[in-house]
N, C-alpha and C positions, 0 to 999 in steps of 0.2 A: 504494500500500500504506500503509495505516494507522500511523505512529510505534506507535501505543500499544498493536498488535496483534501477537498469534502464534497461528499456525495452524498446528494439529497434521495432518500430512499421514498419518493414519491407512492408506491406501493405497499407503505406499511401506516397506520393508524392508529390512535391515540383515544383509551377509554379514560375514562376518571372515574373514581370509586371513594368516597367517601360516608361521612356519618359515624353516629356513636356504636352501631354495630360491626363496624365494616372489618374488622381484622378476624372474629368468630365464624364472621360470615363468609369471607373467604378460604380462612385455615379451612374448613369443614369441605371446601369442593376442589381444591386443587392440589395439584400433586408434590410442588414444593413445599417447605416451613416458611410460613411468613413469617414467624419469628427472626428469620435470616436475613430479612430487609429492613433497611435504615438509612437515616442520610449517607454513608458510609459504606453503605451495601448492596447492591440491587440481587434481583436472581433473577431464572427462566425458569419457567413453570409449564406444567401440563392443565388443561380440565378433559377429562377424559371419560367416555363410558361406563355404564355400569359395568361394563363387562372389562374393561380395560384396554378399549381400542381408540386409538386417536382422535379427538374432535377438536380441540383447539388449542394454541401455544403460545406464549406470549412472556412476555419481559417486563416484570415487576419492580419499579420505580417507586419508591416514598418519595412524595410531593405534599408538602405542606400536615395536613389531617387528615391525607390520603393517599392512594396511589396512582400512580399511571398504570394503564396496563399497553406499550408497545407491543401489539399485532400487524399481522398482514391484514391488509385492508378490504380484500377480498371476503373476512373471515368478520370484520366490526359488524354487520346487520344482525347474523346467523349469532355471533358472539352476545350481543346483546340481547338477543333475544334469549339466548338460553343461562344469562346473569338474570336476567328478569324472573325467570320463570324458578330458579332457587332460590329468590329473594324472598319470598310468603312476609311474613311479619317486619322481615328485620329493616333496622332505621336504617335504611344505608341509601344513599344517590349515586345511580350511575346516569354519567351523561358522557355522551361521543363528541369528544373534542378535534376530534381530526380537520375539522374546516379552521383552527386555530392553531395546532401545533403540527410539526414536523420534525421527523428524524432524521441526526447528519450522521454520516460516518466519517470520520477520519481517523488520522495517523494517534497511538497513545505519547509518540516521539514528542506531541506539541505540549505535553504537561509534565511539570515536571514532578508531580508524584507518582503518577506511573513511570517512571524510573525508577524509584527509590522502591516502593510495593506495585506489582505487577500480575495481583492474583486476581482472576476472573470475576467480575460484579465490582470491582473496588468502584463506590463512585464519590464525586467531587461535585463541586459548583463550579461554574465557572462566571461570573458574577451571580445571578438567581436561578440560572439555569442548570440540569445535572448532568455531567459528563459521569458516564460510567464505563468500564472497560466489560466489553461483551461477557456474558458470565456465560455463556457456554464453553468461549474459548478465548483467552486473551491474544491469542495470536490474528484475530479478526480485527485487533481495535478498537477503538473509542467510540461513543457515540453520543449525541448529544439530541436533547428532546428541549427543543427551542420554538417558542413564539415566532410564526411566520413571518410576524411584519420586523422581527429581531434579527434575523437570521441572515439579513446580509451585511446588518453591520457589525454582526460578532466574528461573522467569514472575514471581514476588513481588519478587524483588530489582532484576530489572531493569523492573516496573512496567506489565506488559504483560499486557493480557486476551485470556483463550484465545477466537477469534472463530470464526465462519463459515468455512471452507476453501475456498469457492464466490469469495471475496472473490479470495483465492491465485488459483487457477485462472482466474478472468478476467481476471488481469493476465495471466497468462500464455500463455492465448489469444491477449490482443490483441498481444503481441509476437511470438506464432507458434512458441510454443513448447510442442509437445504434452509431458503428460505422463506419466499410468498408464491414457493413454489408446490404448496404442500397439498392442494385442493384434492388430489386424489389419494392421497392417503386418507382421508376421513370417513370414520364406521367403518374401514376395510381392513386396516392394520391396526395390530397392537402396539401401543405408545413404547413397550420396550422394541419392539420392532424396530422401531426409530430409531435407536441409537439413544432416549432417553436418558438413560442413564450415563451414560457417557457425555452428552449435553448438561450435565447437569441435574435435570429437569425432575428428577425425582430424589425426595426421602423416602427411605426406608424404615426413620423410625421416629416419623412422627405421629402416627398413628392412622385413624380412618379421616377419607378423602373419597368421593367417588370415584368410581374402580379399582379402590387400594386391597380389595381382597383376591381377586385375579389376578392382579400384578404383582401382590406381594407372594404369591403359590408358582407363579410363573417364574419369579425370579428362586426361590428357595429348592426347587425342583427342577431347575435348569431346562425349560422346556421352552426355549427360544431356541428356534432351528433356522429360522431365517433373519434376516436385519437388511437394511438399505445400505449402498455405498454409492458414491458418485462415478461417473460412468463417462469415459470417453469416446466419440466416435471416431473410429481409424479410415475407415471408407463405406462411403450406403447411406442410406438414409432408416430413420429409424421411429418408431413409434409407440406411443402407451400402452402399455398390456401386452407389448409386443415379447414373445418369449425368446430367451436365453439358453444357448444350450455349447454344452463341450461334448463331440464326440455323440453325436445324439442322442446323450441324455439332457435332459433339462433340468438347470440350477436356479433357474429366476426367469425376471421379465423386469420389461421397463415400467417404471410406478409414478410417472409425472408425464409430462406435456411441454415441459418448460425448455427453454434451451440449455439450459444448465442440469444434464441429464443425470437420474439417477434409478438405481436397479433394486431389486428385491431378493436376493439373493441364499442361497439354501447353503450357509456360508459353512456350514459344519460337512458338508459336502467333499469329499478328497476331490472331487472334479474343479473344485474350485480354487480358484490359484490368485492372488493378486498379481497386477500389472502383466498376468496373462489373456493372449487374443482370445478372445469370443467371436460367439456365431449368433446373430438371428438371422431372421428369413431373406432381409435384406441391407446388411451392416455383418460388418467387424467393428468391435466394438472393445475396450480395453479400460479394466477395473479399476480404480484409480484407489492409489492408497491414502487412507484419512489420516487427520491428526493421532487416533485417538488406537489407532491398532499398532 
């Protein structure tokens, strides 16, 4: 990532969550401890099915007497609707600030406490605004959740030209980390499928969460056979759902749309190989290795 770069991540959106119940209200449906969030701390979080399969993800922000939740934006309507619909009694307001705020990415190079501490979620101000360092992975960078009509004069101060976002997203591919790219993963796959845990995105012991009883049996019984990795095309062209195969058996299939492709992969498989060629129907295609393997 570029020092002298930010990258307006136009595709991700901004909930707000406040009120006297709002920390109860949250602990009880998502997959993270919010206990772990503070001026000082962000995290990534799951909310996921009863059953324990993916339905939405998002980046947990303390903001004033409440939180941000950074989502993809494609996910803010469905999202709010299903915050609504767990809220029954409790005092909390959610409102979709996305027409007001916007998320930057850049370099952790431009502060200088990320030098000194450099562990994923560390977050800062940067006059009232929160710079935090990606808490799934701090090798993706900074980001900052800034007031639109702010945001080009904090680009000015701190010296940074508003770039490409393709630049963003291919770092972030190559560490294997999908991002507003997720639409078909949801109700289909299970959240440790994702890579959740290795994101971050889960406690183990914080207790009950919805879907923490399948996922916590899922994880103690080691019954995860497949996970997602990010996927390069070597030559062909390629498609969703499109299957995966070595040697004609088949290991996976493609689980996104996006350009920034990624696979589903039967990873426990001996057929499967990092940074070895694949076959589908119409592509060679080649595994790409994540941060986190």
């Amino acid at each position: 990532m570029n020092k002298n770069n930010i990258y307006i991540l136009e595709d991700r959106g901004i909930i707000y969550i406040n009120g006297e119940d709002t920390f109860g209200y949250l602990q009880n449906i998502i997959s993270n401890d919010l206990s772990k969030v503070s001026d000082t701390q962000s995290c990534f979080s799951y909310l996921l099915t009863p059953q324990g399969k993916y339905l939405f993800e998002f980046i947990i922000i303390k903001h004033k007497n409440g939180y941000f939740l950074d989502c993809p934006k494609y996910q803010i309507e469905n999202l709010n609707n299903q915050l609504n619909l767990y809220k029954l009694r409790s005092k909390v307001e959610i409102t979709n600030l996305s027409n007001e705020f916007v998320v930057g990415a850049l370099s952790k190079d431009n502060f200088i406490e990320f030098k000194k501490n450099n562990y994923p979620g560390m977050t800062i101000k940067f006059i009232e605004d929160p710079v935090l360092l990606d808490p799934r992975c701090a090798k993706l960078g900074a980001r900052i959740v800034i007031n639109l009509e702010k945001l080009y004069l904090s680009s000015k101060k701190l010296k940074l030209k508003i770039s490409n976002i393709d630049e963003y997203y291919e770092l972030s591919h190559a560490l294997g980390i999908p991002n507003s790219d997720t639409e078909n993963f949801q109700n289909k796959i299970f959240g440790l499928e994702t890579n959740s845990e290795e994101l971050n995105a889960i406690d183990f012991n914080k207790g009950c969460y919805v879907g923490q009883e399948n996922t916590a049996r899922m994880k103690l019984k080691e019954k995860i056979s497949r996970r997602i990795y990010p996927v390069k095309i070597i030559e062909g062209n390629i498609n969703s759902e499109e299957v995966i195969k070595v040697n004609n058996s088949e290991i996976g299939k493609i689980i996104n749309n996006s350009k920034f492709l990624f696979g589903l992969f039967k990873f426990k498989d001996p057929n499967f190989k990092l940074d070895k060629i694949l076959n589908t129907e119409n592509a060679k295609i080649k595994v790409i290795k994540p941060f986190w393997s």
